[in-house]
VEXDREN-2710 file (C-alpha; in Angstrom, 1 decimal):
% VEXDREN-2710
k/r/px/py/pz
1/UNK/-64.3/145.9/14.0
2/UNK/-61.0/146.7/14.1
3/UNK/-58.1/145.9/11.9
4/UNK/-55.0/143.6/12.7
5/UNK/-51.7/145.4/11.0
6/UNK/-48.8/143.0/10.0
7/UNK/-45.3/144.9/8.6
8/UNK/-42.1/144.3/7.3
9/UNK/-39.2/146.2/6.1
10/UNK/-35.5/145.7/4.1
11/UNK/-33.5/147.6/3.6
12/UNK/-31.8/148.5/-0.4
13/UNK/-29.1/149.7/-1.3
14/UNK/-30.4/152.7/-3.5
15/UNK/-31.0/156.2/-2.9
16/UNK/-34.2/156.5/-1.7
17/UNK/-36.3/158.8/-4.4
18/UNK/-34.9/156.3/-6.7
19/UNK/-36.4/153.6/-4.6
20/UNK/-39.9/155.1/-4.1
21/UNK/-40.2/155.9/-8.1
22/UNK/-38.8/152.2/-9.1
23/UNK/-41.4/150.5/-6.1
24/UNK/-44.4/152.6/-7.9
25/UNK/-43.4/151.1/-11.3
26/UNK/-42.5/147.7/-10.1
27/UNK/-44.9/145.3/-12.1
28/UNK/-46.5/143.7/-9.5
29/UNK/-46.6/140.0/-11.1
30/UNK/-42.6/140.3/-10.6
31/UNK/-43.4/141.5/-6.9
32/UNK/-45.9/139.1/-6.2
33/UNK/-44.2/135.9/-8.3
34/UNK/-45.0/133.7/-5.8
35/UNK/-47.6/132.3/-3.5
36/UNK/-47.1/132.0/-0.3
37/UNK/-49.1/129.4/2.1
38/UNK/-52.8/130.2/0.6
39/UNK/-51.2/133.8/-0.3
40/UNK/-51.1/133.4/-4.4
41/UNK/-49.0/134.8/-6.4
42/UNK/-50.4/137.8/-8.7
43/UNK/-50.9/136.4/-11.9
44/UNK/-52.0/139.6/-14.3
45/UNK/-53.1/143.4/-13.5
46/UNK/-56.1/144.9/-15.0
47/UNK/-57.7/148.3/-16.1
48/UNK/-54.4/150.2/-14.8
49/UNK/-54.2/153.8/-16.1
50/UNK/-51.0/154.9/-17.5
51/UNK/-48.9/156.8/-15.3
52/UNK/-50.0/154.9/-12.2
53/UNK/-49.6/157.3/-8.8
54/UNK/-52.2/159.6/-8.4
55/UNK/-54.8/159.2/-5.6
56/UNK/-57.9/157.5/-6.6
57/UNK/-56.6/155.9/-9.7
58/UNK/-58.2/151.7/-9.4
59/UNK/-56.5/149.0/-10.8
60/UNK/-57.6/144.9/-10.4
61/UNK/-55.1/142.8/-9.3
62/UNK/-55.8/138.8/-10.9
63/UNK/-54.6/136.5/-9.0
64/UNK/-53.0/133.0/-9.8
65/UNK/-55.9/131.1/-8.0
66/UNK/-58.6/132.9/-9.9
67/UNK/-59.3/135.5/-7.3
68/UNK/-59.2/139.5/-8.0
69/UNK/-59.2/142.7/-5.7
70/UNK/-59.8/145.7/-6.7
71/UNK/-57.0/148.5/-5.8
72/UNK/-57.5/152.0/-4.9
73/UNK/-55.0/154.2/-4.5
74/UNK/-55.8/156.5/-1.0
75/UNK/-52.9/158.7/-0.5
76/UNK/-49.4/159.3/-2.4
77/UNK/-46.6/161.3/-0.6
78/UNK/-43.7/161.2/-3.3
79/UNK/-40.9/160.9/-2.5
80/UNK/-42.3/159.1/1.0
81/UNK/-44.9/156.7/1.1
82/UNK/-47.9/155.6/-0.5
83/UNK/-51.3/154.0/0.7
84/UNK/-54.1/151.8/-1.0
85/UNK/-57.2/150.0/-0.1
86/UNK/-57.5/146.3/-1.3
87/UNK/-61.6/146.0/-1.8
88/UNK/-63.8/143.4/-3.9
89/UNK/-62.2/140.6/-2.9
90/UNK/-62.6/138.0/-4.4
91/UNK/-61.5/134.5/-4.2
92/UNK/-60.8/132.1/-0.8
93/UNK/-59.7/135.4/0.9
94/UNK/-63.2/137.1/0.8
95/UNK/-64.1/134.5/3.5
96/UNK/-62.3/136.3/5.6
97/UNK/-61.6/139.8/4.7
98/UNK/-63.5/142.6/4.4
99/UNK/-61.2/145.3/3.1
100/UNK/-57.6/145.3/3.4
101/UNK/-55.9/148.8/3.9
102/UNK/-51.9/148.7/2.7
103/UNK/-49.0/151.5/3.4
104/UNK/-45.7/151.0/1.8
105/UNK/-42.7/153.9/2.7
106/UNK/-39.3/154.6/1.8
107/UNK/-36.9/156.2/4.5
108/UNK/-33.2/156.9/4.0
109/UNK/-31.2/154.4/5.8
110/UNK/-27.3/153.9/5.8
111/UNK/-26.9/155.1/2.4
112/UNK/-29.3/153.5/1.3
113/UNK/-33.7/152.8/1.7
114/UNK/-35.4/151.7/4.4
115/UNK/-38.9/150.1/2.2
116/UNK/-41.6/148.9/4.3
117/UNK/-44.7/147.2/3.3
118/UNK/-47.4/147.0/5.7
119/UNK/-51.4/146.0/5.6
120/UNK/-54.1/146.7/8.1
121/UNK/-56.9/144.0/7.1
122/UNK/-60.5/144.2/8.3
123/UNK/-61.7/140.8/8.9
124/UNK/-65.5/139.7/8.1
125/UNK/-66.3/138.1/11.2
126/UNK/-65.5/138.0/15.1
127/UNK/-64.7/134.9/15.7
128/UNK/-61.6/135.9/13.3
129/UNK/-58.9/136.3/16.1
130/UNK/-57.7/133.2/15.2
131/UNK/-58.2/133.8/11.1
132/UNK/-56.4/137.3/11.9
133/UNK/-53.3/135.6/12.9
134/UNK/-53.3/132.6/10.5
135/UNK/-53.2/135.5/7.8
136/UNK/-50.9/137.8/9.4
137/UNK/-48.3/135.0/10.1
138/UNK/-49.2/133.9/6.3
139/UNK/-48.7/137.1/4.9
140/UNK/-45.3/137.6/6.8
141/UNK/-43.8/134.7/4.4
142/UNK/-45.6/136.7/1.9
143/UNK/-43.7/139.5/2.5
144/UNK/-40.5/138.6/2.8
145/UNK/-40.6/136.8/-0.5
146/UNK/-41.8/140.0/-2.1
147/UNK/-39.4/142.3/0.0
148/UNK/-36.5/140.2/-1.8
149/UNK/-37.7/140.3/-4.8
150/UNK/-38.2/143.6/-4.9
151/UNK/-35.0/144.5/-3.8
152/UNK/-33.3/142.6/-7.0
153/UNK/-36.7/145.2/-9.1
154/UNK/-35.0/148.3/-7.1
155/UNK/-31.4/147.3/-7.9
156/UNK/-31.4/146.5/-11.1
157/UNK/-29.1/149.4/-13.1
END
Protein backbone atom coordinates (compact mmCIF):
# COMPACT_ATOMS: atom_id res chain seq x y z
CA UNK A 1 0.00 0.00 0.00
CA UNK A 2 1.22 3.18 -0.55
CA UNK A 3 2.16 6.04 1.67
CA UNK A 4 0.32 9.50 2.03
CA UNK A 5 3.25 12.38 2.52
CA UNK A 6 2.14 15.51 4.55
CA UNK A 7 5.06 18.61 4.73
CA UNK A 8 5.68 21.77 6.11
CA UNK A 9 8.38 24.21 6.15
CA UNK A 10 9.58 27.77 8.08
CA UNK A 11 11.75 29.49 7.55
CA UNK A 12 14.80 30.76 10.56
CA UNK A 13 16.68 33.18 10.64
CA UNK A 14 20.10 31.19 11.19
CA UNK A 15 22.69 30.12 9.01
CA UNK A 16 21.88 27.00 7.87
CA UNK A 17 24.77 24.36 9.14
CA UNK A 18 23.99 26.03 12.29
CA UNK A 19 20.41 25.16 11.84
CA UNK A 20 20.79 21.48 10.74
CA UNK A 21 23.38 20.78 13.91
CA UNK A 22 20.90 22.71 16.51
CA UNK A 23 17.55 20.62 14.73
CA UNK A 24 19.76 17.20 15.41
CA UNK A 25 20.24 18.17 19.12
CA UNK A 26 16.88 19.71 19.68
CA UNK A 27 15.39 17.63 22.60
CA UNK A 28 12.49 16.48 21.16
CA UNK A 29 10.07 16.81 24.40
CA UNK A 30 10.79 20.80 23.68
CA UNK A 31 9.90 20.05 19.88
CA UNK A 32 7.03 17.98 20.48
CA UNK A 33 5.65 20.06 23.80
CA UNK A 34 2.43 19.77 22.76
CA UNK A 35 -0.35 17.58 21.47
CA UNK A 36 -2.06 18.27 18.77
CA UNK A 37 -5.81 16.91 18.00
CA UNK A 38 -5.03 13.07 19.05
CA UNK A 39 -1.30 14.00 18.02
CA UNK A 40 0.41 13.86 21.82
CA UNK A 41 2.97 15.60 22.85
CA UNK A 42 6.37 13.65 23.47
CA UNK A 43 6.68 13.14 26.93
CA UNK A 44 10.39 11.43 27.44
CA UNK A 45 13.06 9.78 24.93
CA UNK A 46 14.55 6.46 25.58
CA UNK A 47 17.70 4.30 24.92
CA UNK A 48 19.30 7.28 22.87
CA UNK A 49 23.04 6.82 22.15
CA UNK A 50 25.21 9.70 22.82
CA UNK A 51 26.16 11.66 19.89
CA UNK A 52 22.83 11.03 18.11
CA UNK A 53 23.33 11.28 13.96
CA UNK A 54 24.71 8.36 12.64
CA UNK A 55 22.48 6.05 10.40
CA UNK A 56 21.01 3.14 12.17
CA UNK A 57 21.35 4.50 15.63
CA UNK A 58 17.33 3.61 17.41
CA UNK A 59 15.98 5.63 19.95
CA UNK A 60 12.11 5.25 21.65
CA UNK A 61 10.18 8.18 21.60
CA UNK A 62 7.37 7.96 24.95
CA UNK A 63 4.75 9.67 24.40
CA UNK A 64 2.38 11.70 26.76
CA UNK A 65 -0.68 9.30 26.15
CA UNK A 66 1.34 6.26 27.07
CA UNK A 67 2.22 5.26 23.56
CA UNK A 68 5.99 4.72 22.20
CA UNK A 69 7.61 4.38 18.61
CA UNK A 70 10.63 3.24 18.03
CA UNK A 71 13.01 5.63 15.83
CA UNK A 72 15.56 4.54 13.39
CA UNK A 73 17.72 6.71 11.91
CA UNK A 74 17.84 5.76 7.71
CA UNK A 75 19.96 8.35 6.17
CA UNK A 76 22.00 11.56 7.43
CA UNK A 77 23.32 14.14 4.87
CA UNK A 78 25.08 16.81 7.18
CA UNK A 79 24.84 19.61 6.61
CA UNK A 80 21.37 18.77 4.46
CA UNK A 81 18.88 16.57 5.54
CA UNK A 82 18.18 13.76 7.50
CA UNK A 83 15.66 10.68 7.32
CA UNK A 84 14.08 8.24 10.02
CA UNK A 85 11.57 5.46 10.07
CA UNK A 86 8.91 5.74 12.96
CA UNK A 87 8.19 1.68 13.71
CA UNK A 88 6.65 -0.17 16.81
CA UNK A 89 3.94 1.88 17.26
CA UNK A 90 2.41 1.81 19.82
CA UNK A 91 -0.48 3.52 21.36
CA UNK A 92 -4.14 4.75 19.52
CA UNK A 93 -1.92 5.42 16.39
CA UNK A 94 -0.94 1.69 15.78
CA UNK A 95 -4.70 1.37 14.68
CA UNK A 96 -3.79 3.06 11.87
CA UNK A 97 -0.27 3.14 10.97
CA UNK A 98 2.00 0.74 9.94
CA UNK A 99 5.29 2.49 9.73
CA UNK A 100 5.82 6.09 9.39
CA UNK A 101 8.83 7.22 7.19
CA UNK A 102 10.02 11.09 8.14
CA UNK A 103 12.52 13.58 6.16
CA UNK A 104 13.50 16.74 7.72
CA UNK A 105 16.05 19.35 5.43
CA UNK A 106 17.65 22.48 5.84
CA UNK A 107 18.14 24.83 2.65
CA UNK A 108 19.63 28.23 2.66
CA UNK A 109 16.98 30.76 2.26
CA UNK A 110 17.16 34.66 2.35
CA UNK A 111 19.90 34.67 4.74
CA UNK A 112 18.66 32.46 6.53
CA UNK A 113 17.10 28.26 6.65
CA UNK A 114 14.58 26.96 4.86
CA UNK A 115 13.67 23.69 7.66
CA UNK A 116 11.18 21.29 6.49
CA UNK A 117 9.63 18.47 8.20
CA UNK A 118 7.81 15.96 6.29
CA UNK A 119 6.35 12.24 7.00
CA UNK A 120 5.31 9.58 4.53
CA UNK A 121 3.00 7.25 6.75
CA UNK A 122 1.99 3.67 5.70
CA UNK A 123 -1.46 3.08 6.84
CA UNK A 124 -2.64 -0.50 8.10
CA UNK A 125 -5.66 -0.91 6.23
CA UNK A 126 -7.46 0.19 2.85
CA UNK A 127 -10.31 1.51 3.85
CA UNK A 128 -7.74 4.22 5.39
CA UNK A 129 -8.31 7.01 2.68
CA UNK A 130 -10.31 8.69 4.89
CA UNK A 131 -7.97 7.81 8.20
CA UNK A 132 -4.96 9.06 5.80
CA UNK A 133 -6.41 12.42 5.62
CA UNK A 134 -7.87 12.81 9.20
CA UNK A 135 -4.00 12.26 10.14
CA UNK A 136 -2.42 14.26 7.64
CA UNK A 137 -4.72 17.28 8.30
CA UNK A 138 -4.03 16.40 12.14
CA UNK A 139 -0.48 16.21 11.87
CA UNK A 140 -0.41 19.69 9.86
CA UNK A 141 -1.42 21.44 13.30
CA UNK A 142 1.19 19.16 14.55
CA UNK A 143 3.62 20.61 12.61
CA UNK A 144 3.28 23.95 12.77
CA UNK A 145 3.27 23.98 16.48
CA UNK A 146 6.54 22.18 16.36
CA UNK A 147 7.94 24.29 13.42
CA UNK A 148 7.52 27.30 15.87
CA UNK A 149 8.79 25.94 18.50
CA UNK A 150 11.57 24.93 17.02
CA UNK A 151 12.44 28.04 15.49
CA UNK A 152 12.60 29.77 19.21
CA UNK A 153 15.21 25.88 19.83
CA UNK A 154 17.25 27.16 16.53
CA UNK A 155 17.41 30.81 17.68
CA UNK A 156 18.27 30.77 20.86
CA UNK A 157 22.09 32.48 21.19
Amino acid sequence: MSGHRVEASRVVQVEPGVAFERLMDAPLTDVFARRYAALPAVAEVVDQPDGWGVVGQTRTIVLADGGRLRETLTDVDRPHSFAYRLDGIEGPLRHFVRTIDGLWTVAPHDGGARVTWAWTFYPKASPARLTTNVIGRMWMGYADRALTELDTILTRV
